[in-house]
C-alpha positions in Angstrom: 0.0 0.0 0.0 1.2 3.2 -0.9 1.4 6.0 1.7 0.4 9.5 1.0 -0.2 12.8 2.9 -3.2 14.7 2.4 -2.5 18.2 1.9 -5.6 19.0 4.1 -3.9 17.5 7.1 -0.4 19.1 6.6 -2.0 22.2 6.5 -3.7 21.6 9.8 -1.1 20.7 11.3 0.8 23.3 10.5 -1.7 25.5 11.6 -1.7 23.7 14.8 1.9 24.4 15.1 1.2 28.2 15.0 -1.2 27.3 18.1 1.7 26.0 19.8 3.0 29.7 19.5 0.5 31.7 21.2 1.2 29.1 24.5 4.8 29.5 23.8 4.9 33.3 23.3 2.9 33.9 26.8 5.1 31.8 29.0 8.4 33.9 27.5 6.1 37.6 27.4 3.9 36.7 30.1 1.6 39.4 27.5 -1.2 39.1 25.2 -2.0 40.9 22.4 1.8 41.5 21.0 3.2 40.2 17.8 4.9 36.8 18.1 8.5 37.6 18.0 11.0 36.8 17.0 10.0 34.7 13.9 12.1 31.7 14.6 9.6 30.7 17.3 7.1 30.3 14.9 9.7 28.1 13.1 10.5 26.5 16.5 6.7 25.7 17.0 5.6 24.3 14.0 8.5 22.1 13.7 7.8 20.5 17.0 4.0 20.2 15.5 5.4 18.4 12.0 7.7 16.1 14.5 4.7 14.9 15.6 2.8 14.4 12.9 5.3 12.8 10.6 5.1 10.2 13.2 2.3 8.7 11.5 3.8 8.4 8.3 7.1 6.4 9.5 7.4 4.6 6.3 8.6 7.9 4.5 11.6 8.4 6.4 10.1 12.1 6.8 13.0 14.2 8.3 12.3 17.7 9.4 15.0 20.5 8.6 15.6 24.2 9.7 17.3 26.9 7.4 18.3 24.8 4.9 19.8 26.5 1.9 17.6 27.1 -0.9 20.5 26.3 -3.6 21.2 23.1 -1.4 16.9 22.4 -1.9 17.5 23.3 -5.3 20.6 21.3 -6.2 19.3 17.8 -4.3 15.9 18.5 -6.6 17.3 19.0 -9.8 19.5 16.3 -9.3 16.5 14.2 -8.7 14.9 15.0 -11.8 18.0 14.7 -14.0 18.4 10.6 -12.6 14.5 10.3 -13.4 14.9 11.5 -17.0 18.3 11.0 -18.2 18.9 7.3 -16.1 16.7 5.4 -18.7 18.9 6.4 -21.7 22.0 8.0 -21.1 22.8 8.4 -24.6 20.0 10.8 -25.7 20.2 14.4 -24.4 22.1 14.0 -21.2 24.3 17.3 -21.4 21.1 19.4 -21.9 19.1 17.7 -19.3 22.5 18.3 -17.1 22.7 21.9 -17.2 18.6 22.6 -17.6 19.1 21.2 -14.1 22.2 23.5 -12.4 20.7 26.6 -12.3 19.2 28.0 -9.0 15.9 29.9 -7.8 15.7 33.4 -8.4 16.1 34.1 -4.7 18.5 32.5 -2.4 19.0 32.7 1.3 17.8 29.8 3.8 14.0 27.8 3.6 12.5 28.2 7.2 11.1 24.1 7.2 12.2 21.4 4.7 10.5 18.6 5.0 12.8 15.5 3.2 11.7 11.9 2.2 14.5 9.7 2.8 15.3 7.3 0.6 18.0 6.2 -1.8 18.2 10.0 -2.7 16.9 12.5 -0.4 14.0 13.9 -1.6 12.2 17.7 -0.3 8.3 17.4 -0.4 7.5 20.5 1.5 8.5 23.6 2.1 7.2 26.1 4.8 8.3 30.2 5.2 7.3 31.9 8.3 6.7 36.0 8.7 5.9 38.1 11.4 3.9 40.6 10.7 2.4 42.3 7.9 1.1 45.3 7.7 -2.0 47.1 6.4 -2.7 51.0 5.3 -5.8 52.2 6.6 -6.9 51.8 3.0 -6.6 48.1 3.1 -3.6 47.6 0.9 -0.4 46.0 2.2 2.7 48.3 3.0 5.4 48.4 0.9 8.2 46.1 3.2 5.0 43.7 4.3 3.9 43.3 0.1 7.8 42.5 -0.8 7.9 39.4 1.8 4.7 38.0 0.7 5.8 38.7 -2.7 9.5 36.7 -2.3 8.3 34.3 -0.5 5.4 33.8 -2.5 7.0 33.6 -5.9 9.7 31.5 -4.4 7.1 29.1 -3.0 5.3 28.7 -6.2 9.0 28.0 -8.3 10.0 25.4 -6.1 6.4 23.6 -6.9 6.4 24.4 -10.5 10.4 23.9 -11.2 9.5 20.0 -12.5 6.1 20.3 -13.6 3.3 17.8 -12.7 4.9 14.9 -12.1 7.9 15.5 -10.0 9.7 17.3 -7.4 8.5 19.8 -4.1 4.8 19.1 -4.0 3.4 21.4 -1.2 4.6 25.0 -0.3 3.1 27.1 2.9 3.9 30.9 3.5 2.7 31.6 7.2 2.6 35.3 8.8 0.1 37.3 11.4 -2.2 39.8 11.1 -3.3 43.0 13.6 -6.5 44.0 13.3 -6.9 47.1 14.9 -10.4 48.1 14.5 -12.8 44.8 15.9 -14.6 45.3 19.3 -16.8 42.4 18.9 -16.1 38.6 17.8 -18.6 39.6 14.8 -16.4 42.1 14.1 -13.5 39.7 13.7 -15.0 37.5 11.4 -15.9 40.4 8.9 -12.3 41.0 9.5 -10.9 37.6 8.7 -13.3 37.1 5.8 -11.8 40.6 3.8 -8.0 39.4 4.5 -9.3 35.4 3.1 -10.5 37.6 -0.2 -7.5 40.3 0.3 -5.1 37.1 0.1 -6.6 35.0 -2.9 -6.9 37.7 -5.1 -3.4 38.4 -4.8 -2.5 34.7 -5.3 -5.0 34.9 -7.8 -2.8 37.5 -9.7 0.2 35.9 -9.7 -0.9 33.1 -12.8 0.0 30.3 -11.5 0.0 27.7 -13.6 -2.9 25.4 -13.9 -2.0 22.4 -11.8 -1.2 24.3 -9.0 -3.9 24.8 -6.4 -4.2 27.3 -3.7 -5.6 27.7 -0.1 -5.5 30.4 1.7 -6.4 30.1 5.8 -6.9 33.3 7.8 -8.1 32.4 11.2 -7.8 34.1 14.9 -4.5 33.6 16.8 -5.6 34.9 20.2 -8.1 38.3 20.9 -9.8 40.1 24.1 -12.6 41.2 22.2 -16.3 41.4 23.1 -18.7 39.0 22.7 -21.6 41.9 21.8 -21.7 45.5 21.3 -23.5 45.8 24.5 -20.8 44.0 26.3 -18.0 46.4 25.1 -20.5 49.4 26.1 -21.4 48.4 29.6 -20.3 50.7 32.0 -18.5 50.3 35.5 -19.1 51.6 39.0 -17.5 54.6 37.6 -19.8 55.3 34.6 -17.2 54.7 31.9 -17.7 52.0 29.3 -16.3 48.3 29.6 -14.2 48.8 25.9 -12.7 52.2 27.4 -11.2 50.3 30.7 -10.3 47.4 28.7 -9.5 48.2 24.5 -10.7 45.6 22.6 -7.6 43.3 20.2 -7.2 41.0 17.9 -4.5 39.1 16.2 -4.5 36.8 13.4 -2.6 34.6 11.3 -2.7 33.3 7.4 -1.3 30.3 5.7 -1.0 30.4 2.1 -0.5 27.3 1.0 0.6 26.6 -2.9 0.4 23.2 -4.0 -0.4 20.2 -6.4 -0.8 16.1 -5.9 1.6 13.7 -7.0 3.7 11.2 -5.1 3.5 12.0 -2.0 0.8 14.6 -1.3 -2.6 13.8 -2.8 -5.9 16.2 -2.2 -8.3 13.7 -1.5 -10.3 16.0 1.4 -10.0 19.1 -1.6 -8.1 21.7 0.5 -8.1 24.0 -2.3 -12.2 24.3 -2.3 -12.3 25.1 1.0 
């Protein structure tokens, strides 16, 4: 039998790994309502998450890595492809194949998580980027800085999916970051908030043509809040006459996980993460 990972369930637990966080960031803060910082901790938390839940696919070999170099992802992926293609027939074309597979990603620098498949050559099958924060103008557009990390990571994401086509290489990609959302007083609120940063965020992936056999999910969901429950909550007034949301300011902080993917020989999409 042939095991796979559904890309449904590594995105969960991913996301579960950013839960880890909030716990994480309170016991070294003793605060809510702060950024998580720095972003290694987010790196920190979801690999502890993935170390548990490659557990269950033993078989794999899964191996979980930290700043790994992307040329080094690159390199161990190209050469992958070049023993699939040129192995059968090393007569025909093998210098082209050869240096089709040298060259690097547009960006370098170091991949937050790789997750490897062991085997007789080490394989990547995932890749994960974590952000702080980014930031929105008042007008609902992304700030300069915050729209060139989505966009590097982003684009780099997407290459290291597409570099060998449908039927080989990095199958899954996530970009994770958090959100402040400065102007929810009530959970209601929040959810209108979440709901315009889910559209905000696939538009934007929608705009970067991707090409057809990828598929996208975008997550935006809240990572910890001390908002009200009703307006009439956040107005009631103390002993003193002043209202509850004056004492106490309402926050709210989320987080988002893009994730860029497609099936093939290890992740398959059986649960349809991409519809959801």
């Amino acid at each position: 039998m042939t095991i796979t990972i559904e890309a449904t369930d590594l995105r969960e637990a991913i996301s579960r790994g950013i839960g880890r966080l909030r716990h994480l960031a309170m016991r070294l803060t003793s605060e809510r309502g702060e950024e998580p910082r720095p972003e290694y901790l987010t790196t920190a938390a979801v690999s502890l998450e993935l170390c548990d839940f490659t557990e269950t696919y033993w078989p794999l070999e899964l191996k979980i890595r930290c700043e790994e170099q992307t040329k080094s992802i690159w390199g161990k992926e190209r050469t992958y492809g070049l023993l699939r293609r040129v192995a059968p027939d090393l007569r025909k074309g093998w210098l082209g194949a050869l240096k089709s597979m040298l060259r690097n990603a547009s960006r370098n620098g170091n991949v937050d998580i790789t997750l490897f498949r062991h085997g007789a050559f080490e394989k990547a099958v995932a890749v994960i980027e974590n952000k702080g924060l980014l930031d929105f103008t008042d007008s609902g557009q992304l700030y300069a800085g915050s729209l060139k990390e989505l966009k590097k990571d982003l684009d780099r994401n997407a290459e290291f999916v597409m570099q060998q086509g449908p039927a080989g290489g990095i199958e899954y990609s996530a970009f994770t970051f958090f959100l402040k959302d400065g102007g929810s007083v009530t959970r209601a609120d929040a959810d209108g908030f979440l709901a315009a940063k889910k559209t905000f965020f696939e538009d934007y992936v929608r705009g970067m043509d991707l090409e057809p056999h990828l598929r996208v999910n975008v997550l935006i969901s809240s990572f910890d809040d001390g908002l009200y429950a009703t307006e009439a909550a956040a107005a009631e007034r103390d002993e003193s006459g002043a209202p509850a949301v004056d004492m106490h300011p309402a926050w709210h902080l989320a987080y988002g996980v893009i994730s860029i993917y497609r099936e093939g020989v290890t992740i398959v999409d059986r649960k349809a993460l991409h519809t959801n």
